[in-house]
N, C-alpha and C positions, 0 to 999 in steps of 0.2 A: 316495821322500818324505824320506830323511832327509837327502839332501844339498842338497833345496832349505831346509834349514831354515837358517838365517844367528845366527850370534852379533854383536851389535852392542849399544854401549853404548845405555842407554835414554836418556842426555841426547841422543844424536844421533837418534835412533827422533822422541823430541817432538819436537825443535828441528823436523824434517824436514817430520814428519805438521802440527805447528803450520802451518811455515812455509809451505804448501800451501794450508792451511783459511786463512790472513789475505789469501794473496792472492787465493783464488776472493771473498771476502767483502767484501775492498778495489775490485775490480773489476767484479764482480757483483750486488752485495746492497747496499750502504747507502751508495754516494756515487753520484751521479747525473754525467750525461754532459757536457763544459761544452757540446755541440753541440746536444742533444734537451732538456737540461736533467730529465730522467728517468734513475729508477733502473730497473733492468732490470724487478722488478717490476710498476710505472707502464706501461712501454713493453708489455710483455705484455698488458695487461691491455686498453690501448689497440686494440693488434691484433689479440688476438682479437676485440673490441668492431667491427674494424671492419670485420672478415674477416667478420663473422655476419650485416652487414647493420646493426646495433644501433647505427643513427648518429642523427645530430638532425632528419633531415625523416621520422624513419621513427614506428613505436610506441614508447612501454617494453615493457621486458623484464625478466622476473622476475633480481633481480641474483643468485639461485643459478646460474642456466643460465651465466652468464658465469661465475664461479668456476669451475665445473665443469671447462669449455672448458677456461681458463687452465691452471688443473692439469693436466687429460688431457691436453692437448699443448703447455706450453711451459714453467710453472711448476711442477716436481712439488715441491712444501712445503704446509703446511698451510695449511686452507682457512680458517682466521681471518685469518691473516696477508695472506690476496691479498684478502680481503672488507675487513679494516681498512685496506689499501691503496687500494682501491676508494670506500669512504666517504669517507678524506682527500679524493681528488680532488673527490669533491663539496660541500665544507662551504666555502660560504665567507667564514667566517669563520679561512681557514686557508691557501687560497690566491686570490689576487688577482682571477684569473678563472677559474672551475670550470673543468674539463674533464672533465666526467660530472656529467649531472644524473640526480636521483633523485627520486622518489616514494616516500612515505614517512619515518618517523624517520632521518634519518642525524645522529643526536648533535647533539650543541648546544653551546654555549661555556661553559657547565657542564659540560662534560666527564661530561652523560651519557651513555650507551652508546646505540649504533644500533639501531634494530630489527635480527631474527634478516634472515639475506637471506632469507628464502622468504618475507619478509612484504613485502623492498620493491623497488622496478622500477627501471630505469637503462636510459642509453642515452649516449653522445656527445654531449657539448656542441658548438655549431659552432664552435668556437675549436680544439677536438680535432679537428676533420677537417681545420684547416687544419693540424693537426699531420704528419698523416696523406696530405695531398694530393700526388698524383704518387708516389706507393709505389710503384704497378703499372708505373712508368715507368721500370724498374731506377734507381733515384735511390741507392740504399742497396742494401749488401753483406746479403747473406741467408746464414744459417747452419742449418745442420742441429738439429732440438730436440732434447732430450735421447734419446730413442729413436729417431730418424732416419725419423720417420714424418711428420714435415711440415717446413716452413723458416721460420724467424721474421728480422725484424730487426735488425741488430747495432743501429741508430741509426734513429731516424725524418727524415724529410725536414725538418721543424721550419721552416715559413715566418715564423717571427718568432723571437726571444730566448726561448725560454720560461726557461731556468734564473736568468734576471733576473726576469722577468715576476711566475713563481712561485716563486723563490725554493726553498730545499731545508735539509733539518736528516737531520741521520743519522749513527750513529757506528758506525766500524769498530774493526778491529784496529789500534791507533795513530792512528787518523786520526780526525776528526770537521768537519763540517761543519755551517756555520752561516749561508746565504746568504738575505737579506731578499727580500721581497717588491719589485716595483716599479712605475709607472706606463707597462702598453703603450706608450700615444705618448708618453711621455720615452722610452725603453729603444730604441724604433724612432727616433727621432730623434738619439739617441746612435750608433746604430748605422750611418745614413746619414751623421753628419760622419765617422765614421772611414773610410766608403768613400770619401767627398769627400776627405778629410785625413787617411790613414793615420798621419801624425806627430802629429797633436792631441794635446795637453795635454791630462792632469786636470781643469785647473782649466777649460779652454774645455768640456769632456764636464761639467762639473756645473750648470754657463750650463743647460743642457739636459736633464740627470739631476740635479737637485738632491739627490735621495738618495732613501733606501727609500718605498715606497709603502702601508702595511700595511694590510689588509683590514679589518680594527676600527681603522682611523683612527688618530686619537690625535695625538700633536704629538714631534719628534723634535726634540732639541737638541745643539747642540756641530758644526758642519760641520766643525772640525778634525779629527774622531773619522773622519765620515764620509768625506774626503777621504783620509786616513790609510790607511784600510780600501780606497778605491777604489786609491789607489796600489799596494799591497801588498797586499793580500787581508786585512789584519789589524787592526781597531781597532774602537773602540769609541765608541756614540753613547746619550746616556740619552732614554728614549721614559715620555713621560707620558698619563695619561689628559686629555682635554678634560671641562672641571670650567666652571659657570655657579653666580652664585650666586640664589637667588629669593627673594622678601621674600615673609613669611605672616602675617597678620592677629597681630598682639597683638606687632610690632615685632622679632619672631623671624625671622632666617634659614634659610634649606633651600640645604646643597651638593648637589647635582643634576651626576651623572655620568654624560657620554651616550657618552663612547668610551673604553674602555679601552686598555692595553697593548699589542703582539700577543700572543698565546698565553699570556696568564695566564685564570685560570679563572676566570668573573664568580662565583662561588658561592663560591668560596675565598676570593677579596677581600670580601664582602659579609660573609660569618663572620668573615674578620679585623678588621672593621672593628668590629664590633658585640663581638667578643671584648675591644677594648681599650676599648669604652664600658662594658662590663660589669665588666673588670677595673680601672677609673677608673685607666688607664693615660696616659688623655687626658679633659680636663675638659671639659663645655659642649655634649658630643653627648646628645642626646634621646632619639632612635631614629634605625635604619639600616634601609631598606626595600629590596626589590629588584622594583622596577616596570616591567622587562621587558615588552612586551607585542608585538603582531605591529606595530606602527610604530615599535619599535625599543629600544635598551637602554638603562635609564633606573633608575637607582640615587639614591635620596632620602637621602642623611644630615641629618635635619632636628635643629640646635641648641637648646641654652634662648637665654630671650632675654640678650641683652645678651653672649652668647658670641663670641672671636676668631673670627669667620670664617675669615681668611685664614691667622690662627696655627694652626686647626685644620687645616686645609687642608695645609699646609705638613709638620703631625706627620703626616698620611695620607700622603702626598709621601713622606714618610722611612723612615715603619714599616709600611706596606703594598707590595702591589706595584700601588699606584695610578702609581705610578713605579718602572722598571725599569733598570738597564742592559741593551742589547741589545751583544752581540758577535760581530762579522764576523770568519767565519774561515772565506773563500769558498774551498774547497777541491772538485774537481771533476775528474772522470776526461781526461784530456788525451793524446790519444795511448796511451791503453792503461796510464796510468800517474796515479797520483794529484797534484796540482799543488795550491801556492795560488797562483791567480790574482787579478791586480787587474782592476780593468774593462775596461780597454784589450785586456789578455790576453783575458776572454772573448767581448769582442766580436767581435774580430780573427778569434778559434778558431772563432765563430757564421761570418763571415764567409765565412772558407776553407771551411768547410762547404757554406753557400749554395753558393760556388764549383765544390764538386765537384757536389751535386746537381742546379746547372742544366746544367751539364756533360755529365754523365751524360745527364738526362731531354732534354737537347739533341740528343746521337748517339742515345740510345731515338728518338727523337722523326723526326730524318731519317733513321736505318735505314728505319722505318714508312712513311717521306712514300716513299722512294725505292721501295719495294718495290710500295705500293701506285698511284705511276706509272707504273711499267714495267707493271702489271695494264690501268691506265685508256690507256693509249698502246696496249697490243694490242688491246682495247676497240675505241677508234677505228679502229682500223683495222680489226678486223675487220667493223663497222657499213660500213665505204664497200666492201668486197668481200663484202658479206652473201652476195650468191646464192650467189657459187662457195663460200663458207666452207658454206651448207646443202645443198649440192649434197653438197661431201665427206664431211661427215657424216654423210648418206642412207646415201653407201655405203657406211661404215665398217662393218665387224663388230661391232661394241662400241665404248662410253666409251673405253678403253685405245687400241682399233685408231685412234678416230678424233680422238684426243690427238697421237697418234703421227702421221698423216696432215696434218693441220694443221701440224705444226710440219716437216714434209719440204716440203708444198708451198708454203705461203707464207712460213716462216723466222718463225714463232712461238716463244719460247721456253714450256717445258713448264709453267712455271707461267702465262702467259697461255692456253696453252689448257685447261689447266684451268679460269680463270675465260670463255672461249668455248664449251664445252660445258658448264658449269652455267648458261650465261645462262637467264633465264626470257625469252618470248614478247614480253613486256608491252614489254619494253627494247629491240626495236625500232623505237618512236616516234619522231617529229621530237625531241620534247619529251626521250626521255632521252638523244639525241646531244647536244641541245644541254649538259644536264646534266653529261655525259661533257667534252665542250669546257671549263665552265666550273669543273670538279674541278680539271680538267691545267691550268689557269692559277692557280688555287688553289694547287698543289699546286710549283705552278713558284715561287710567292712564298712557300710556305712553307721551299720548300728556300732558295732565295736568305737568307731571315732567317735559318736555323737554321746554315745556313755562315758567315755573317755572325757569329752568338753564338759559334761555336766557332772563328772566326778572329781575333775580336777583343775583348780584354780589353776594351775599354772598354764594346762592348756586352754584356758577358755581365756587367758589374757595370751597365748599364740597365737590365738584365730585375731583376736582384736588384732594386735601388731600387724598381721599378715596383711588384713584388710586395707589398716592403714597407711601400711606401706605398697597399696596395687594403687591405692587412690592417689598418693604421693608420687608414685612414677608417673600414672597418665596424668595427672593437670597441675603439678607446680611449674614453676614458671621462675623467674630472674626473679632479685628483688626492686623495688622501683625508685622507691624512697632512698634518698642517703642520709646516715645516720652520722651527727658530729656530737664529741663527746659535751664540749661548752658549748652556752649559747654566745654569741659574737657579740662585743658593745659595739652600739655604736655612734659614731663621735660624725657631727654634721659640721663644718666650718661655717661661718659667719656668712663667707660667701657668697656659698650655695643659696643660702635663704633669702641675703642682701644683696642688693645690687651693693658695688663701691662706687659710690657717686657723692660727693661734695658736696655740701650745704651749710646754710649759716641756722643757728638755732639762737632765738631772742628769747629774753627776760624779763620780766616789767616790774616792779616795783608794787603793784597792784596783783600781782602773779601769772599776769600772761604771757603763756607761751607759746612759739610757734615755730614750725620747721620751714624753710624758705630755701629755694633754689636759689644758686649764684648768680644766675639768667635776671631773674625777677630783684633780687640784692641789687643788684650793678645795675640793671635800668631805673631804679627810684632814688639811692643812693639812702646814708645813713638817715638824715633828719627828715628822710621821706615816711620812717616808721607809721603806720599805724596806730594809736594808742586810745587811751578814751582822756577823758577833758580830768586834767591834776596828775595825771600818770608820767612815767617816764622808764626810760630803757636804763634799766643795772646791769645789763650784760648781754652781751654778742657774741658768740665763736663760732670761726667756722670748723666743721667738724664733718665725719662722714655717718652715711646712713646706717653703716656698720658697727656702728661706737656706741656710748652710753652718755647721756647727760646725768650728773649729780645735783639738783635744788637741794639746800639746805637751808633747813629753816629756821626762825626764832627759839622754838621750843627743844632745839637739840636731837631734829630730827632728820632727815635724809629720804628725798625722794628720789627712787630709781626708775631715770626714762629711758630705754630704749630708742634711740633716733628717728629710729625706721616707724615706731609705733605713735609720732606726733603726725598728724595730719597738715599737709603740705598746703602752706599758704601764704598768696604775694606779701607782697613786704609791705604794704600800704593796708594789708587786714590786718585785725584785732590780733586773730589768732585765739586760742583757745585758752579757760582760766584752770591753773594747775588741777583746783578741786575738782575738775570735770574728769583725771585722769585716778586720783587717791581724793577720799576724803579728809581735811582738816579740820582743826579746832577751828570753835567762830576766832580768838586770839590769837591765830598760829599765819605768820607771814614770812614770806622768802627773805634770803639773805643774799643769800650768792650761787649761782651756776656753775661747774667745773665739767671738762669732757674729758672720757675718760675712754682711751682705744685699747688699752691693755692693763687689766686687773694685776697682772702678774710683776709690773714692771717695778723697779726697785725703789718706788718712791711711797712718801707717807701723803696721810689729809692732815691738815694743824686747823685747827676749830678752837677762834676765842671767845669769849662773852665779856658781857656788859661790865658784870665785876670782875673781873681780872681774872679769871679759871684761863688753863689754857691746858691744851690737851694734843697727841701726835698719835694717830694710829694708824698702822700699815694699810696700805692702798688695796691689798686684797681682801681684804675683812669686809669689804663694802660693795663686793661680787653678792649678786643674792638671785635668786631662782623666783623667788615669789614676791612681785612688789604691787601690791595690790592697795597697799595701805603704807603711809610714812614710816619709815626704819629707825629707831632710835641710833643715833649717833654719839651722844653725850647725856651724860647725865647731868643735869641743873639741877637747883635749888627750886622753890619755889618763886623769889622773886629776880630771877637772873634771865639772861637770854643771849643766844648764839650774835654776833656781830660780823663773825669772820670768819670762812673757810676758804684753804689756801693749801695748793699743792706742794708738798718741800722734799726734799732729799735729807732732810733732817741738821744737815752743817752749817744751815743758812745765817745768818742774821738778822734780827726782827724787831721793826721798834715799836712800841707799845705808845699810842697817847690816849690821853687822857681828855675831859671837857674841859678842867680847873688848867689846864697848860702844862700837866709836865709827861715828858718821855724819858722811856727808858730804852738802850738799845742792848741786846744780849744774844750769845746766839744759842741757836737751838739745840745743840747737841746738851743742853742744859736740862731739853725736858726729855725724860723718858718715855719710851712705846708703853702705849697702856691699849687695852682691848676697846671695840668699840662700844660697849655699855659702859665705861669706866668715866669716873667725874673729872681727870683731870686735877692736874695743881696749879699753884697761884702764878699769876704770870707778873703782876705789877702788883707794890703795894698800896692801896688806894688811900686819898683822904678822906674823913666825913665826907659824904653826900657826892664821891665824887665816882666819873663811870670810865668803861675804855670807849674812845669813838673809834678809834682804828689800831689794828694790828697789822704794821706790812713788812716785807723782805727787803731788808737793802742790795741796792745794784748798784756795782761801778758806773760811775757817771749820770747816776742822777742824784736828784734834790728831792727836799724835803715840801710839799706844799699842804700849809694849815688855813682856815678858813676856819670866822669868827661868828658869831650872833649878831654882833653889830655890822657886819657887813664888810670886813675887811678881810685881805689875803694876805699870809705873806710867804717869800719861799729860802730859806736856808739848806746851806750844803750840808751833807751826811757827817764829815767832822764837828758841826757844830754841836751834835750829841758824842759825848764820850762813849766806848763802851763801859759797862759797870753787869751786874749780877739778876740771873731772873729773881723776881721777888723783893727787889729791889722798891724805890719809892720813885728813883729816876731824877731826871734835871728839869727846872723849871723853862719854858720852850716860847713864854709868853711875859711883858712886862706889867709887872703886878700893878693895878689900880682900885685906889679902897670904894671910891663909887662906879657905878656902873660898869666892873670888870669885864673884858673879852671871856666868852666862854667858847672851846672848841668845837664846832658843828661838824665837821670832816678833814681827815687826815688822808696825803695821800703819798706814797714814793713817786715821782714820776721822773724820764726823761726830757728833754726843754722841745723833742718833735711834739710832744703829745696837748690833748687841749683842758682846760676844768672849764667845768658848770657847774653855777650856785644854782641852785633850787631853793625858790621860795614854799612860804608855808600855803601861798596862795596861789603854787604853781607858776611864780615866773622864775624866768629864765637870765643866767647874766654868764657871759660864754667869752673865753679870750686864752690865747697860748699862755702855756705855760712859762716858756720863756722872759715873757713882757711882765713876768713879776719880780720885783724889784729883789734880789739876797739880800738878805738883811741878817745881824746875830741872832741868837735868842733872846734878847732882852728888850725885842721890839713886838709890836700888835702889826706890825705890818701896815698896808695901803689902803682909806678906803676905797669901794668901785661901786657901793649901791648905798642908796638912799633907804632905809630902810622904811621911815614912812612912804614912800612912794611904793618900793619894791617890795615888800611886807618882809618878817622875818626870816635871813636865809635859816632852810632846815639840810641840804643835804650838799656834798662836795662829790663830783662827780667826774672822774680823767677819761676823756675818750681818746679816739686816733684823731 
């Protein structure tokens, strides 16, 4: 015992024992044959079914006693696994044409369970005996079963394409297979040009095979997909459900689903669907019914009135598996070995096949004819020398003596006297010589045909044809599937997805943001915001949930919010901080908020910074799909930062100031469209040490209001800046003093309805109309209004309503 024992590394022990167990499982268990178009399983299951008797002109049969069989002698695995095998073939809604009908529950497209087998019957569909037909005619190589107690079939005789027909799914070790369903008379008539035309084209096989066939119907799109997959065994084609729409009293639509997918689960989609009406994931569905009945499947999404039909329709299309991709990945036992085949390839293999099996069932067929003439030829003869043949036998000793006497005296071979001494009485008649006569003329054209099929290719591919075409007139059928040549885009409206409902969306200063109903706006009023303690509100708009918020921030970046995707919160909460939606730099802080309903509309973004860069890029450059993370919007320097972004039509006029007091006014048609990664050109020309505090648009009829460090305001009319040239250095806006100068803290355009607030550094607050400030020229510091030891230094200028 101890020298059988072996030291060997365990990575080569698995590698070994693995590589053993992939390929019994590869070749055995879960890829089907390209010739039978069955998995061994399948094929087992079939012959015991047809060894038992258990075919289609017979009774059912309780479908345990066939499990049984299967196991005791061909399939030893467990008895779910050959029963769930057994059910597949009959459901169908799963292959194209059953090959086992049943009695009783066998599951449903809901993907409920079958009854137990002992509750339901089965037997042979007649498509499966044409699977089956000529077995007994050695057509097919026989194998020993696993106990060597009986012989099963390596491959069935398989009188039509079944691995087209019905198509196969099943995955192994590395391999998996994904082959559709198809239309019998397409599949057989694909099958007959390639005998006609061995060289045929793809594209003339789809004239003919247009493509899959699937059992729950449905409409298949993209032939390039499908052709692709024919060629090479590999591509892919998008399969929709057949959707109708019906008009319901009070001017209301109903989408009405009468075919789905293949193999998606009607119960799955009907919760998915009603899931995304519940979650108002999708706007304008009412209810979602599932109205199945026994004349067929019939799925009611019924809308309110006045709802996108077709946008609905389209969101179902996207976010269900009301539409699917299906993927071809026709892989199939070929020679003992796993292959992806293109259709040509399986045809071909289908083909060789037929080849040998009539072949085969050709020599079974005249071994039989020849053996059984040699019988009917000594027959004859013996009927025209009857007496002396009962003479000798009278006086034979025995059966044996008078086998042996016959064939001494008239040169019988020993198997015609055998069938001379078991003759019965009766076959002495006129009536059964003549019989005898018209066997051996019989028997003489059948050998002439059968030497004929095995002499001559061309009639041994007649007989194929012939066949194909008996099997083609009794069981093809319509096609089910519709085939379109593209696949459909498709385009969801804003809509469909969003409710259109109004909202105010805030900004803080600190970066919070938050979405707010106009209900909850209006009962707190503005200065009821929510904030945290030194914060403050930089921007309000109201906007809808359909639209897109713009954050843009110090570092020359742009955050894209979806309205709909801020979480909805009174006016009096916090609301949510930007970084909770995109990560920021720890130094990267908001600037300004813009809403934006239409990416497409004919306006620009103007984006200014600290040092005087100024920048215009078209308003749809900042449409993005993917905002996961802040979007560069401008490009900066190292030591510069965004101050201002602002919506323009590009003709506007904009005045630049500065902290040191001087403005510039110029208008914009000065600066060029440049892309959004682009740095931008100079907008003002700066002095040492000096920055822009604000960049704004002029409007007719308002003034100019500046706000100092010392704490004063003042407010001048739009004339009092000349126009002059971008790049410019601009006019002085402030009256010069060589101690303690005014320096600008906030610049603003406003109208005299509107209100400012100074913003201390210590968070307070000094609020008064705009109007109540004095006009003054430029060459004044304006009014003060706070004590700056008391009120600490103002840092910010703020115009509200």
């Amino acid at each position: 015992m101890v020298e059988q024992i072996q030291n060997l590394p365990l990575e080569d022990v698995i590698g070994d024992r693995f590589g053993r167990y992939s390929k019994y499982i590869i070749q055995d268990r879960a890829l089907p044959d390209v010739r039978d178009g069955l998995k061994p399983v399948q094929r087992r299951i079939l012959f015991a079914m047809h060894q038992d008797g258990n075919i289609f002109d017979r009774n059912f049969r309780k479908s345990a006693k066939t499990v049984g069989n299967v196991i005791g002698n061909y399939h030893p695995h467990g008895d779910t696994s050959v029963y769930d095998a057994m059910v597949r073939m009959s459901q169908d809604w799963k292959l194209r044409h059953v090959l086992i009908e049943m009695h009783g529950n066998n599951g449903s497209i809901d993907n409920d369970p079958p009854a137990a087998m002992r509750y339901t019957e089965a037997k042979l569909s007649k498509l499966a005996s044409v699977l089956l037909e000529d077995i007994q005619h050695n057509t097919v190589d026989f194998v020993q079963n696993f106990d060597d107690t009986a012989m099963e079939p390596m491959v069935l005789p398989a009188k039509y394409p079944n691995l087209l027909v019905n198509g196969s799914t099943g995955i192994s070790a590395g391999y998996a297979t994904d082959i559709p369903t198809h239309n019998l008379g397409e599949v057989i008539d694909a099958a007959l040009a390639v005998i006609d035309k061995p060289s045929i084209s793809v594209d003339e096989l789809m004239t003919l095979m247009p493509g899959p066939d699937f059992p729950t119907g449905g409409i298949i799109q993209g032939r390039a997909g499908i052709k692709q997959a024919y060629e090479t065994g590999k591509g892919k084609a998008v399969v929709r459900g057949k959707v109708e729409f019906e008009e319901l009293r009070g001017g209301r639509t109903e989408i009405v689903i009468t075919e789905i997918p293949y193999e998606v689960n009607k119960s799955t989609l009907v919760k998915r669907i009603d899931e995304l009406r519940a979650d108002k994931k999708v706007e304008g569905i009412n209810e979602v019914r599932d109205e199945t009945d026994r004349d067929g499947l019939r799925i009611a999404v019924e809308l309110k009135k006045d709802a996108n039909a077709e946008g609905i329709l389209n969101f179902l299309y996207k976010n269900t598996d009301l539409q699917i991709t299906y993927n071809f990945n026709m892989v199939a036992i070929s020679e003992r070995r796993p292959k992806l085949l293109g259709i040509k390839e399986i045809l071909t293999s289908y083909i060789n096949h037929q080849q040998e099996v009539v072949t085969r069932r050709s020599k079974h067929e005249l071994a039989q004819a020849k053996k059984r003439m040699h019988i009917v030829e000594g027959l004859i003869k013996a009927l025209s020398i009857m007496e002396e043949v009962i003479s000798t036998i009278r006086e034979s000793k025995n059966k044996q003596n008078a086998k042996e006497n016959l064939v001494d005296q008239f040169d019988f071979t020993m198997e015609q006297a055998e069938a001379i001494v078991t003759l019965q009485l009766y076959r002495l008649t006129n009536t059964d010589i003549v019989a005898l006569e018209q066997e051996h003329q019989e028997l003489n054209n059948k050998l002439k045909s059968l030497n004929e099929i095995l002499g001559n290719p061309k009639k041994l591919m007649q007989v194929i044809k012939k066949e194909l075409k008996a099997v083609r007139k009794d069981f093809a059928t319509e096609r089910l599937s519709k085939i379109e040549d593209n696949v459909a885009e498709i385009k969801i409206s804003k809509d469909i997805i969003v409710p259109s409902e109004e909202v105010v969306v805030s900004l803080t200063r600190e970066g919070y943001i938050k979405r707010t109903s106009l209900r909850s706006f209006g009962a707190s009023g503005l200065n009821e915001i929510g904030l945290k303690e030194g914060d403050f509100l930089i921007e309000h708009l109201s906007t809808n949930l359909q639209h897109v918020v713009l954050v843009f921030t110090t570092l020359g970046n742009y955050i894209y919010v979806p309205v709909v995707n801020l979480p909805d919160h009174k006016w009096k909460d916090l609301g949510m901080h930007i970084s909770q939606l995109v990560p920021l730099k720890e130094q990267e802080r908001v600037v300004q908020m813009l809403a934006v309903s239409d990416f497409n509309l004919d306006t620009s973004i103007l984006t200014a910074t600290k040092n005087g860069m100024i920048k215009k890029t078209r308003l749809s450059e900042f449409s993005t799909k993917r905002y996961s993370k802040p979007v560069m919007c401008m490009k900066l320097k190292s030591d510069d930062e965004v101050v201002q972004s602002l919506v323009v039509t590009g003709e506007e006029e904009v005045l630049v100031v500065t902290r040191k007091g001087m403005a510039l006014r110029y208008s914009l048609s000065e600066v060029a469209e440049t892309g959004i990664k682009a740095a931008g050109v100079k907008s003002i020309n700066l002095k040492d040490d000096d920055t822009v505090v604000a960049t704004e648009l002029l409007f007719a009829d308002h003034t100019i209001v500046l706000a100092t460090h010392r704490g004063s305001v003042k407010r001048m009319k739009l004339d009092s800046v000349e126009r002059g040239k971008r790049a410019n250095r601009g006019v002085v806006v402030l009256k010069e003093i060589k101690s303690n100068p005014h320096r600008i803290i906030g610049a603003a355009v406003a109208d005299d309805q509107k209100r400012y607030v100074i913003i201390s550094e210590t968070g307070e607050l000094e609020a008064g109309s705009v109007k109540s400030i004095r006009l003054t020229e430029r060459y004044t510091n304006g009014s003060f209004i706070v004590d700056t030891a008391e009120f600490g230094m103002p840092e910010t200028l703020l115009i509200i309503e």
